[in-house]
N, CA, C and O atoms as a Tripos MOL2 file, in Angstrom:
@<TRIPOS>MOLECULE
protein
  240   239    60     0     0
PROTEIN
NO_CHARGES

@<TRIPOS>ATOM
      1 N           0.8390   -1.1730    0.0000 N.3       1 UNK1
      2 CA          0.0000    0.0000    0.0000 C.3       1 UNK1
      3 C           0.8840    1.2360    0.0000 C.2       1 UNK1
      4 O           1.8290    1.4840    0.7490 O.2       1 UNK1
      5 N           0.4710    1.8330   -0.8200 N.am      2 UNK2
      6 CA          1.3470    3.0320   -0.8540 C.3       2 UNK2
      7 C           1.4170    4.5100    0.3740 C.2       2 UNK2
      8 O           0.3260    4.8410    0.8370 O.2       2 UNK2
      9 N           2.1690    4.9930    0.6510 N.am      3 UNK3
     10 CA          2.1290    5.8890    1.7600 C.3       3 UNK3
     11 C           2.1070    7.4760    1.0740 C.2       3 UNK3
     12 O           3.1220    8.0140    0.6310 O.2       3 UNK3
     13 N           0.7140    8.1190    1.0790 N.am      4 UNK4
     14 CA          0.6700    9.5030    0.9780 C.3       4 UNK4
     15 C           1.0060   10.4920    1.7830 C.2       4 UNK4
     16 O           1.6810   10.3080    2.7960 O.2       4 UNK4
     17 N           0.6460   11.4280    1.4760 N.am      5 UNK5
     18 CA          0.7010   13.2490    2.3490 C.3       5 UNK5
     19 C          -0.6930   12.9480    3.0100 C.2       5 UNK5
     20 O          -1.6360   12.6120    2.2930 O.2       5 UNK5
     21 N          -0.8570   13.0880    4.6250 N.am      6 UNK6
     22 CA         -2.0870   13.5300    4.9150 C.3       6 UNK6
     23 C          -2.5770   14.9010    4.7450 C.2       6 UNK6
     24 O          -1.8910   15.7810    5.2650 O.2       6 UNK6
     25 N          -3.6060   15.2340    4.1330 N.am      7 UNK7
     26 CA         -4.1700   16.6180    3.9000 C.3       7 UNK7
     27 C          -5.2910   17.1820    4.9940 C.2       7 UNK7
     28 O          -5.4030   18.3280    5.4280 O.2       7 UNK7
     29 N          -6.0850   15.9950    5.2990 N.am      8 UNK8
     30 CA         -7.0500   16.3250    6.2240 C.3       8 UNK8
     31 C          -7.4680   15.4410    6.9000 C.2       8 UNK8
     32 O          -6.6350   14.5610    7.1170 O.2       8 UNK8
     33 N          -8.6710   15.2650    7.4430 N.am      9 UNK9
     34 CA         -9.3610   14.4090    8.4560 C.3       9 UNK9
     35 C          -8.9760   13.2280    8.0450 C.2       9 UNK9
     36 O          -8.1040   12.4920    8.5070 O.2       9 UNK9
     37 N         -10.0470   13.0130    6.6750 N.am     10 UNK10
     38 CA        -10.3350   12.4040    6.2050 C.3      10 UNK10
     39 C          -9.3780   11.3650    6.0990 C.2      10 UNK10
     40 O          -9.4650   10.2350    6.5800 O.2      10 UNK10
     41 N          -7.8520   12.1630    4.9870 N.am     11 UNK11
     42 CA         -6.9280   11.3940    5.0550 C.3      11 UNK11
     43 C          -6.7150   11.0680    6.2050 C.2      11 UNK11
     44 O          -6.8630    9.8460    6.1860 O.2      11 UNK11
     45 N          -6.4980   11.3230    7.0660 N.am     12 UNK12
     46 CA         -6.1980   11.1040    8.5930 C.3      12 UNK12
     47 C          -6.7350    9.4550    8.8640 C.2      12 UNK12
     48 O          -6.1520    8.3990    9.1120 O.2      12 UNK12
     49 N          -7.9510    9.8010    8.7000 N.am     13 UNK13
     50 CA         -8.5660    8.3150    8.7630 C.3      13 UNK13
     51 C          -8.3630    7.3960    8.0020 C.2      13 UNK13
     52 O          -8.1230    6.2620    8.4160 O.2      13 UNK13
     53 N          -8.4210    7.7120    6.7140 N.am     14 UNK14
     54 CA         -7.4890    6.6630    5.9570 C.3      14 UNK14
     55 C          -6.0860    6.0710    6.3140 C.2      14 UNK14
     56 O          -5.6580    4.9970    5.8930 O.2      14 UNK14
     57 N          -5.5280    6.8060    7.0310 N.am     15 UNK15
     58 CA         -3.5420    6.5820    7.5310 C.3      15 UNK15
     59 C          -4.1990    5.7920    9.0220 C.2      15 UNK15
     60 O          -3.7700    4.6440    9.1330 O.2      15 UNK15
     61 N          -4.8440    6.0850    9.7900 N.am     16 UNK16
     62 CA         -4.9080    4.9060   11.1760 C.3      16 UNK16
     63 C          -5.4500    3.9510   10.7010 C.2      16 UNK16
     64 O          -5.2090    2.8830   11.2640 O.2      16 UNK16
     65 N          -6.2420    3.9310    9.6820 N.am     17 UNK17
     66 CA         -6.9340    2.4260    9.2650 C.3      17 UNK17
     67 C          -5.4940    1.6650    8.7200 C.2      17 UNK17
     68 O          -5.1620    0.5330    9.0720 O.2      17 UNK17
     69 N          -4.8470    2.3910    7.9440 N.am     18 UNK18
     70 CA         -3.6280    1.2310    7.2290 C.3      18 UNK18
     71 C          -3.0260    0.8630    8.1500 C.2      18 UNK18
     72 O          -2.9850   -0.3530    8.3340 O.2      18 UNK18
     73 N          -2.1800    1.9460    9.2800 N.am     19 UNK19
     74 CA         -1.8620    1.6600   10.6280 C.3      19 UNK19
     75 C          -2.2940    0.6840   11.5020 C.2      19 UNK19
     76 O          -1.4460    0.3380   12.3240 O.2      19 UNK19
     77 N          -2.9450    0.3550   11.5380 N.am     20 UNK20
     78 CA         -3.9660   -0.4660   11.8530 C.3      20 UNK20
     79 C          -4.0450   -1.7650   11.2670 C.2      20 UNK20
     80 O          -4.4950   -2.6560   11.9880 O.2      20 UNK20
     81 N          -3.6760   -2.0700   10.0350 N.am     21 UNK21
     82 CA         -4.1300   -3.1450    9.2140 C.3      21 UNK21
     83 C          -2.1320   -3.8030    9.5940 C.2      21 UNK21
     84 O          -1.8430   -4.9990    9.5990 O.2      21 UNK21
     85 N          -1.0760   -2.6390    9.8620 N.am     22 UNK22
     86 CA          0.0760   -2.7330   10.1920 C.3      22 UNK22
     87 C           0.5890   -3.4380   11.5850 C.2      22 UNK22
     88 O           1.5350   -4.1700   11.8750 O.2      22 UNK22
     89 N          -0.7730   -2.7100   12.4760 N.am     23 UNK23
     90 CA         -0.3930   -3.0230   13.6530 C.3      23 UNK23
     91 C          -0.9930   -4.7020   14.0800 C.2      23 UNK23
     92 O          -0.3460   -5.3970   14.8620 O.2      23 UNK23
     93 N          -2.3210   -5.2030   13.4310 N.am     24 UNK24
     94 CA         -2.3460   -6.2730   13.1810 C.3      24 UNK24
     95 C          -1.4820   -7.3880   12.0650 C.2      24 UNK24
     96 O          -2.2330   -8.2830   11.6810 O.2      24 UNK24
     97 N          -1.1640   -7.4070   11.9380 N.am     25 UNK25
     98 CA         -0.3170   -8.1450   10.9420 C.3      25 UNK25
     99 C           1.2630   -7.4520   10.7170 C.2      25 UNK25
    100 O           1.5920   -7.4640    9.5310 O.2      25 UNK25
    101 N           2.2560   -6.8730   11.6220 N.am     26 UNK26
    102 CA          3.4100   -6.3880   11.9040 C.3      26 UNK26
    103 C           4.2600   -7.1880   10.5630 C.2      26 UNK26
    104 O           4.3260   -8.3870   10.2900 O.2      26 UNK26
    105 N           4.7740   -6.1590    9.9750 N.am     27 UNK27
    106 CA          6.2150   -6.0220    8.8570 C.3      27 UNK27
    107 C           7.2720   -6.9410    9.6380 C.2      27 UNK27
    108 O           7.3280   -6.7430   10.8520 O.2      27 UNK27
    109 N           8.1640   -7.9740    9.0710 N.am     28 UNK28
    110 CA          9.3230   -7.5400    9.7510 C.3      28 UNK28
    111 C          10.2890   -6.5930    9.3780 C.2      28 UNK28
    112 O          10.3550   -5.9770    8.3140 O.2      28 UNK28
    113 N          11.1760   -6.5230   10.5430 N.am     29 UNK29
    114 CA         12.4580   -5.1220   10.2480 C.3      29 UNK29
    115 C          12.7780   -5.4380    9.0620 C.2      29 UNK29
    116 O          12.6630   -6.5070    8.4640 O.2      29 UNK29
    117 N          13.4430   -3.8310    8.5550 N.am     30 UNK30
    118 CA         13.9150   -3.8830    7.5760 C.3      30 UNK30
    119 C          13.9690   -4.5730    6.2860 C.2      30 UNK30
    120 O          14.8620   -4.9560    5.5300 O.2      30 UNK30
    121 N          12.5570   -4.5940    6.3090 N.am     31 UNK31
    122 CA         11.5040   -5.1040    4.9050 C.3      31 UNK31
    123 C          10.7790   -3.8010    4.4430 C.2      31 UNK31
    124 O          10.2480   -3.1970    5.3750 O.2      31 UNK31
    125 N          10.6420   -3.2460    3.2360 N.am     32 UNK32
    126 CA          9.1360   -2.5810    2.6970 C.3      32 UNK32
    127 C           8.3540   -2.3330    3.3790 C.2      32 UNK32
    128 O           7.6870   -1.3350    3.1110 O.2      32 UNK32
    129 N           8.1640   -2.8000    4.1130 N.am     33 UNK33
    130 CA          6.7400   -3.2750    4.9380 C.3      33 UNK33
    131 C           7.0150   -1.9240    6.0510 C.2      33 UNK33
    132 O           6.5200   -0.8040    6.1810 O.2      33 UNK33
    133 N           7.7810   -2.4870    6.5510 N.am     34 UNK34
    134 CA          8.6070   -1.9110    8.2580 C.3      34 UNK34
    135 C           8.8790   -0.3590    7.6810 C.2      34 UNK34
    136 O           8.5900    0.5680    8.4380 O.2      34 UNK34
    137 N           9.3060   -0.1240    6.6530 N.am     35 UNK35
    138 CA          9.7150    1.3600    6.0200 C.3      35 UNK35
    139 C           7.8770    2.0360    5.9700 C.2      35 UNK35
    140 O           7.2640    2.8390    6.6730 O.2      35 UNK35
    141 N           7.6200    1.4400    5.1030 N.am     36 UNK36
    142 CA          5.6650    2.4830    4.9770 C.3      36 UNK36
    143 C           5.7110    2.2890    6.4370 C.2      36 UNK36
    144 O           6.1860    3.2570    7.0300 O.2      36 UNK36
    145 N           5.3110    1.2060    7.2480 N.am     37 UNK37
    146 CA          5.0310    1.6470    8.6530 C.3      37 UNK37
    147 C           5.6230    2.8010    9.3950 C.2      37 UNK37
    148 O           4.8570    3.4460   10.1110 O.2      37 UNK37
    149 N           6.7910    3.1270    9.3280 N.am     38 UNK38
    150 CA          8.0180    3.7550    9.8340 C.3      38 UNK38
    151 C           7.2060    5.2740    8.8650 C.2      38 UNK38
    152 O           6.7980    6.1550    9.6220 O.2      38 UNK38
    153 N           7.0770    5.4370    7.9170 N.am     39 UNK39
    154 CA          6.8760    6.3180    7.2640 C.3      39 UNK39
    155 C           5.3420    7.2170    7.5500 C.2      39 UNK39
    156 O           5.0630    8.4110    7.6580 O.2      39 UNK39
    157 N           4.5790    5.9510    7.5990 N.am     40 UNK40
    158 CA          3.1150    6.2750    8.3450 C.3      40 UNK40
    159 C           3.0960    6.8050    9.2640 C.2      40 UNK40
    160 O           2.6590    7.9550    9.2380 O.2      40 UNK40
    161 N           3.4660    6.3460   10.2790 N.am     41 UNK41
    162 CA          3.4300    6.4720   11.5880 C.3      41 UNK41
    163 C           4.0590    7.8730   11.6520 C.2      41 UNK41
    164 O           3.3510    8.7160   12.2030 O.2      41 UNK41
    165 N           5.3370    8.3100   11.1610 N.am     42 UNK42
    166 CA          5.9460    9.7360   10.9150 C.3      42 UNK42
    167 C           5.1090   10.5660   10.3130 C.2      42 UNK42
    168 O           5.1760   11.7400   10.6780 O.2      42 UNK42
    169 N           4.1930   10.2380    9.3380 N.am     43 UNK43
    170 CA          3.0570   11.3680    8.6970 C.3      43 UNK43
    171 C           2.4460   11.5040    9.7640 C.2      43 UNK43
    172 O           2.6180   12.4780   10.4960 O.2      43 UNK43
    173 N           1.3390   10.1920   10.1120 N.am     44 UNK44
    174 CA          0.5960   10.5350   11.0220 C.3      44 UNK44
    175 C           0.6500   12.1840   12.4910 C.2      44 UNK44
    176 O          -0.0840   13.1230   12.7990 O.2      44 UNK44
    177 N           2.4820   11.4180   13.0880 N.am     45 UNK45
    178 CA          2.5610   12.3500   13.7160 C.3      45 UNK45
    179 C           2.2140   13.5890   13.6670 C.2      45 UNK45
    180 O           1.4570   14.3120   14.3140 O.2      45 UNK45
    181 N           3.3850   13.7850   12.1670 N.am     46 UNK46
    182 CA          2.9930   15.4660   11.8370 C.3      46 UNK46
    183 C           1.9270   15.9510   11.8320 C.2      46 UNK46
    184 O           1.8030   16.9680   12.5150 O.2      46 UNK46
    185 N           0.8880   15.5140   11.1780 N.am     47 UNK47
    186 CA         -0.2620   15.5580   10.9600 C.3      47 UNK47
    187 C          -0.8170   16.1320   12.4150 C.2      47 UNK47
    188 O          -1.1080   17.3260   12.3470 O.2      47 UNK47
    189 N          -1.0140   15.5550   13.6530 N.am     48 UNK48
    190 CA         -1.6720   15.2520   14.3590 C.3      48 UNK48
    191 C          -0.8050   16.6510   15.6820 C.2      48 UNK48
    192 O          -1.3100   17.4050   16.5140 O.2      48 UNK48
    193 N           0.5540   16.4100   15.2720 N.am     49 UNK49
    194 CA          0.9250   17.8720   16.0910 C.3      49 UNK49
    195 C           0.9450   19.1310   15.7340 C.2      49 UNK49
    196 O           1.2150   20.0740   16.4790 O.2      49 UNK49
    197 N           0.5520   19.2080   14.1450 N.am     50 UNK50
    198 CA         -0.0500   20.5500   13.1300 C.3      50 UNK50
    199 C          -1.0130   20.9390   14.0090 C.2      50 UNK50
    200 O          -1.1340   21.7340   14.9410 O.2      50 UNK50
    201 N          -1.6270   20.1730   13.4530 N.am     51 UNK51
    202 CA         -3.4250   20.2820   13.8710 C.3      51 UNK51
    203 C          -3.8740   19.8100   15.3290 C.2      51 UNK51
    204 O          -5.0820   19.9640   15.5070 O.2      51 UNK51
    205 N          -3.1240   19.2290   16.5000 N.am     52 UNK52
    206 CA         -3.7600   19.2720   17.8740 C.3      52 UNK52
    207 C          -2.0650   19.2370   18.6260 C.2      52 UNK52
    208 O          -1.5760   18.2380   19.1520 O.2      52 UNK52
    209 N          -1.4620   20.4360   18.5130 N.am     53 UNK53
    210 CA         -0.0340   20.5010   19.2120 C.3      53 UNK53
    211 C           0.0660   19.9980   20.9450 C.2      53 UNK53
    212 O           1.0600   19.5860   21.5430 O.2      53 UNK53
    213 N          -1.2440   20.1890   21.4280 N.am     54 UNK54
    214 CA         -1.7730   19.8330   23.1640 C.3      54 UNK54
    215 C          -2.4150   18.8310   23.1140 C.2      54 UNK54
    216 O          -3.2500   18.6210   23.9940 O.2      54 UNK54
    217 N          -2.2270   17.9710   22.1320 N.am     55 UNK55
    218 CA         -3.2280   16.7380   21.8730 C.3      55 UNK55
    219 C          -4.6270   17.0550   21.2470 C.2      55 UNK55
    220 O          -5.0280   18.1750   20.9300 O.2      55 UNK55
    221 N          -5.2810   15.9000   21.1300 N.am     56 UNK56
    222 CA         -6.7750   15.9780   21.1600 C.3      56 UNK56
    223 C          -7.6910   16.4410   21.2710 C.2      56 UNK56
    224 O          -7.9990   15.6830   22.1910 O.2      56 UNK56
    225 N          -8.5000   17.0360   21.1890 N.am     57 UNK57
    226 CA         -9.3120   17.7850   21.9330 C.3      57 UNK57
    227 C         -10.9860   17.0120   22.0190 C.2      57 UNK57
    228 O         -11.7740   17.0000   21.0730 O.2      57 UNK57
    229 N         -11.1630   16.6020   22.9470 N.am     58 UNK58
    230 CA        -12.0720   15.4960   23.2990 C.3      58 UNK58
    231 C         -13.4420   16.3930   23.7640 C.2      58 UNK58
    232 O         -14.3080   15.6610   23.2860 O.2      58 UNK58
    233 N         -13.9040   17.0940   24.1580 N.am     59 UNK59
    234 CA        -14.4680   17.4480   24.2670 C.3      59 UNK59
    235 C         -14.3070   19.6030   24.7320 C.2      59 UNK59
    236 O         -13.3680   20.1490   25.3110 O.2      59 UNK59
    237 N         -15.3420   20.1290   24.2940 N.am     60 UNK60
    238 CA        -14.8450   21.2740   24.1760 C.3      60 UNK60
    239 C         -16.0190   22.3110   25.5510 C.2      60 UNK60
    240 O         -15.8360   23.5140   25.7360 O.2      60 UNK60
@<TRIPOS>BOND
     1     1     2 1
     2     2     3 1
     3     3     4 2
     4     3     5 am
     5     5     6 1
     6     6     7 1
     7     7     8 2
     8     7     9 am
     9     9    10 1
    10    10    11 1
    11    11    12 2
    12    11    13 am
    13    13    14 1
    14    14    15 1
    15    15    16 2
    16    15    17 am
    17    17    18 1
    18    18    19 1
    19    19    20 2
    20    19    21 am
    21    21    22 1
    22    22    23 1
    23    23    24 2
    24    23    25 am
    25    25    26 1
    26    26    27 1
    27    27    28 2
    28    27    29 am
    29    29    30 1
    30    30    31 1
    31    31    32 2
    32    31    33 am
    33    33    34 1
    34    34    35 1
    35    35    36 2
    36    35    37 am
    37    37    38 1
    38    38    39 1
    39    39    40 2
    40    39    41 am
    41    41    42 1
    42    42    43 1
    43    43    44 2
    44    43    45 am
    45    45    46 1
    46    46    47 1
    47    47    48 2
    48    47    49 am
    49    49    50 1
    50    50    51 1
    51    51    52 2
    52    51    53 am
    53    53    54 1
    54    54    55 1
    55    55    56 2
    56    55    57 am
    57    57    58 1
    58    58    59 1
    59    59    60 2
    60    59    61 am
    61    61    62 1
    62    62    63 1
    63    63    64 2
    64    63    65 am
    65    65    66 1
    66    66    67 1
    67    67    68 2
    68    67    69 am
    69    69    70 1
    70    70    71 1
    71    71    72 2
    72    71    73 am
    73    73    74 1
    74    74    75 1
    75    75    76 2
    76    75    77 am
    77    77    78 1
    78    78    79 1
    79    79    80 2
    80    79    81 am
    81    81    82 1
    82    82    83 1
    83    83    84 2
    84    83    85 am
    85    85    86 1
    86    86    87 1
    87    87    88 2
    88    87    89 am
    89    89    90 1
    90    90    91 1
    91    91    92 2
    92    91    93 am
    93    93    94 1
    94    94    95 1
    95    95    96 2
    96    95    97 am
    97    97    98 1
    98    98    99 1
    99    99   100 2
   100    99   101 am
   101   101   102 1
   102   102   103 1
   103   103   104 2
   104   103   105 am
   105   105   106 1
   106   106   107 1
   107   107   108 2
   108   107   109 am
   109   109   110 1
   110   110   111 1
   111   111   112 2
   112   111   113 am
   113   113   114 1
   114   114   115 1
   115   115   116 2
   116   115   117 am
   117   117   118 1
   118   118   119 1
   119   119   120 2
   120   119   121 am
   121   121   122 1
   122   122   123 1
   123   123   124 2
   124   123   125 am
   125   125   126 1
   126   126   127 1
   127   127   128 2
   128   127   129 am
   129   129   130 1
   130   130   131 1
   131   131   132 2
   132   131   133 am
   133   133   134 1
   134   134   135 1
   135   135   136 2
   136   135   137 am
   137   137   138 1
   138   138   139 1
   139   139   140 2
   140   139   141 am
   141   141   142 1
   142   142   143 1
   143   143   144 2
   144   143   145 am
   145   145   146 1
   146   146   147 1
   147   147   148 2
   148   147   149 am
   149   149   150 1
   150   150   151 1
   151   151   152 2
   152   151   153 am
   153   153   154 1
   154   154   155 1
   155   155   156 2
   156   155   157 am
   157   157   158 1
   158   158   159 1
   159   159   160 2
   160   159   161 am
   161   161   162 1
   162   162   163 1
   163   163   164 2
   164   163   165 am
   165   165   166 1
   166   166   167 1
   167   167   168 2
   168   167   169 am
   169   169   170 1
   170   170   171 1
   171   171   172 2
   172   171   173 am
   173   173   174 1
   174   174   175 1
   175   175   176 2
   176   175   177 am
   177   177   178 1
   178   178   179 1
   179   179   180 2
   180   179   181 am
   181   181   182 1
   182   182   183 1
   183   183   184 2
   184   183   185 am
   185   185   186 1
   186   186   187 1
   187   187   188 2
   188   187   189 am
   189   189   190 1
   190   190   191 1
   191   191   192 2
   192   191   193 am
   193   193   194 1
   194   194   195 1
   195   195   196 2
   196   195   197 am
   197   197   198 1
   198   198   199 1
   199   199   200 2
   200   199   201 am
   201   201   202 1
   202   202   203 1
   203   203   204 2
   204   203   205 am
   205   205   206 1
   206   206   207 1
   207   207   208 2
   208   207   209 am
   209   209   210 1
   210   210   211 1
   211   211   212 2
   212   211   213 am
   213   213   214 1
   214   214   215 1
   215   215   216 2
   216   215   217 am
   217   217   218 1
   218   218   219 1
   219   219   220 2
   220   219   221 am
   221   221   222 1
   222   222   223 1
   223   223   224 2
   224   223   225 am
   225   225   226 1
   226   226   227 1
   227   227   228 2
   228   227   229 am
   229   229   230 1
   230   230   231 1
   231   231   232 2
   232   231   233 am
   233   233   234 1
   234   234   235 1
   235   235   236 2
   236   235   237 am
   237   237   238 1
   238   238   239 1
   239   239   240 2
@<TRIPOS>SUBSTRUCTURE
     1 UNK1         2 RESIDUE 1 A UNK
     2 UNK2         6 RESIDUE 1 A UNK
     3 UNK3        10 RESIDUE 1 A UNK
     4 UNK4        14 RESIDUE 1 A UNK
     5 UNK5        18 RESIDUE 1 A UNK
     6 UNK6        22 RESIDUE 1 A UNK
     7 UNK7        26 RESIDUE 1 A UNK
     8 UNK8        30 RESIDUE 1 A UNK
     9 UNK9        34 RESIDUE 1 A UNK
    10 UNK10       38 RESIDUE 1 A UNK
    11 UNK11       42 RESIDUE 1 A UNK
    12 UNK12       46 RESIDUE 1 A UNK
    13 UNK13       50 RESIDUE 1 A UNK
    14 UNK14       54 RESIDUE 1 A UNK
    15 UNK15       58 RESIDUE 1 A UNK
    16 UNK16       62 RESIDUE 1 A UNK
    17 UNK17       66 RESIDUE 1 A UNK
    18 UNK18       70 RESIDUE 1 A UNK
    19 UNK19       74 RESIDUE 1 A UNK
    20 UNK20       78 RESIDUE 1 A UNK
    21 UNK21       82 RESIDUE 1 A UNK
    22 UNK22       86 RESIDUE 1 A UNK
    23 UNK23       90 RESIDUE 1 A UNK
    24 UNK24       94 RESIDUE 1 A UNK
    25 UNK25       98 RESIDUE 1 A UNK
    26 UNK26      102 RESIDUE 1 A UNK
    27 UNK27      106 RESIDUE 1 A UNK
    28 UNK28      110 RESIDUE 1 A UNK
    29 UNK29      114 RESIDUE 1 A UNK
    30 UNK30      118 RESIDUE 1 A UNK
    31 UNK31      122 RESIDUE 1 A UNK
    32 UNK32      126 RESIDUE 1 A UNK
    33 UNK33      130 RESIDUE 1 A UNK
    34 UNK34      134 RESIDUE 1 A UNK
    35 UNK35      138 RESIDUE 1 A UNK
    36 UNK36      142 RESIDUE 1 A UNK
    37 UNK37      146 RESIDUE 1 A UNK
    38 UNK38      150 RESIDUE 1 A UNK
    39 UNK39      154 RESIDUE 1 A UNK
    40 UNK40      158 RESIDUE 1 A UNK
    41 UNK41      162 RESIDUE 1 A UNK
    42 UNK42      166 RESIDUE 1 A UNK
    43 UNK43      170 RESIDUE 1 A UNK
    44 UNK44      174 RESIDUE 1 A UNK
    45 UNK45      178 RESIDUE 1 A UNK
    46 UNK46      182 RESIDUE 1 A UNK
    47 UNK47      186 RESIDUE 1 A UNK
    48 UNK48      190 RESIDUE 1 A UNK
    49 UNK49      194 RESIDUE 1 A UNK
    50 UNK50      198 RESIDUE 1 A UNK
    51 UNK51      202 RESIDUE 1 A UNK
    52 UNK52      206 RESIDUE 1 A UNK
    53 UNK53      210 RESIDUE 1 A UNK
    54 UNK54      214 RESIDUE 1 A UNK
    55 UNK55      218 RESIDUE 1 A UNK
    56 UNK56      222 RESIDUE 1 A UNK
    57 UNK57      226 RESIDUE 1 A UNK
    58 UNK58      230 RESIDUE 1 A UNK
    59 UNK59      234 RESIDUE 1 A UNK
    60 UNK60      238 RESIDUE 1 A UNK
């Protein structure tokens, strides 16, 4: 599966679902696999400290 730019929510949700499909069924190291994970997981971040730098915001 290929690893994009998250742009928004949406994408957002698309990147924890693959994450997800990663975290069930784990790459081993230093395979393809282990790199998109490694790579995901690094978008995700950004993504997520852009847009909620104090975390989450769960209720307002």
């Amino acid at each position: 599966m290929p690893v994009t730019v998250i742009r928004n929510d949406r994408d957002l949700k698309q990147a924890l679902f693959e994450l997800q499909c990663f975290i069930d069924n784990p790459p081993a190291p230093g395979t393809p696999g282990a790199d998109a994970f490694n790579a995901l997981w690094n978008l995700i971040a950004a993504y997520e400290d852009k847009h909620w730098p104090d975390g989450p915001k769960l209720a307002d």
